[in-house]
C-alpha positions, 0 to 999 in steps of 0.5 A: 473347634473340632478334631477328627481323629483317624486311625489306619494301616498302611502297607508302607508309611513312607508311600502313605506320607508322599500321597499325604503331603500332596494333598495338603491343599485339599485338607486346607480348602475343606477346612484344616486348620492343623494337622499332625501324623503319628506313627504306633512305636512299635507298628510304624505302619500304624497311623494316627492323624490329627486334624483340627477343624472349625466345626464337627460338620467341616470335619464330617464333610471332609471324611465324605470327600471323593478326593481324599477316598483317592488318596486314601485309596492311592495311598495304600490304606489297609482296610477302612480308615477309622474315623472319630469326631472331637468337639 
């Protein structure tokens, strides 16, 4: 099992999280198995998301996606999305 961690800033969370669940079937084909969204206490616009892979390669290729770098985009990201890789 393998666990990309993803850290952001976003300009208003909940246009990040409309942008977020409309690619749901994108995070399953590329190979999520689970995911979960957490907001910083005291910075709601601070984001870690959680997702779980089979492997640190599906996770490192899913990061490499056109599709999520538009969302990313859409989604109001501020700055580059921090990216960490679990096994």
């Amino acid at each position: 099992m393998a666990l990309l961690l993803i850290l952001h800033r976003v300009a208003n969370y909940d246009a990040w999280r409309e942008v977020y669940d409309s690619v749901a079937d994108l995070q399953k084909s590329a190979g999520v198995t689970r995911e979960s969204v957490h907001r910083m206490v005291d910075d709601p616009n601070n984001v870690l998301v959680l997702h779980y892979f089979d492997s640190v390669d599906q996770a490192r290729a899913f990061t490499t996606l056109p599709e999520l770098k538009d969302a990313i985009q859409r989604a109001g990201v501020q700055g580059e999305p921090r990216f960490e890789f679990y096994a």
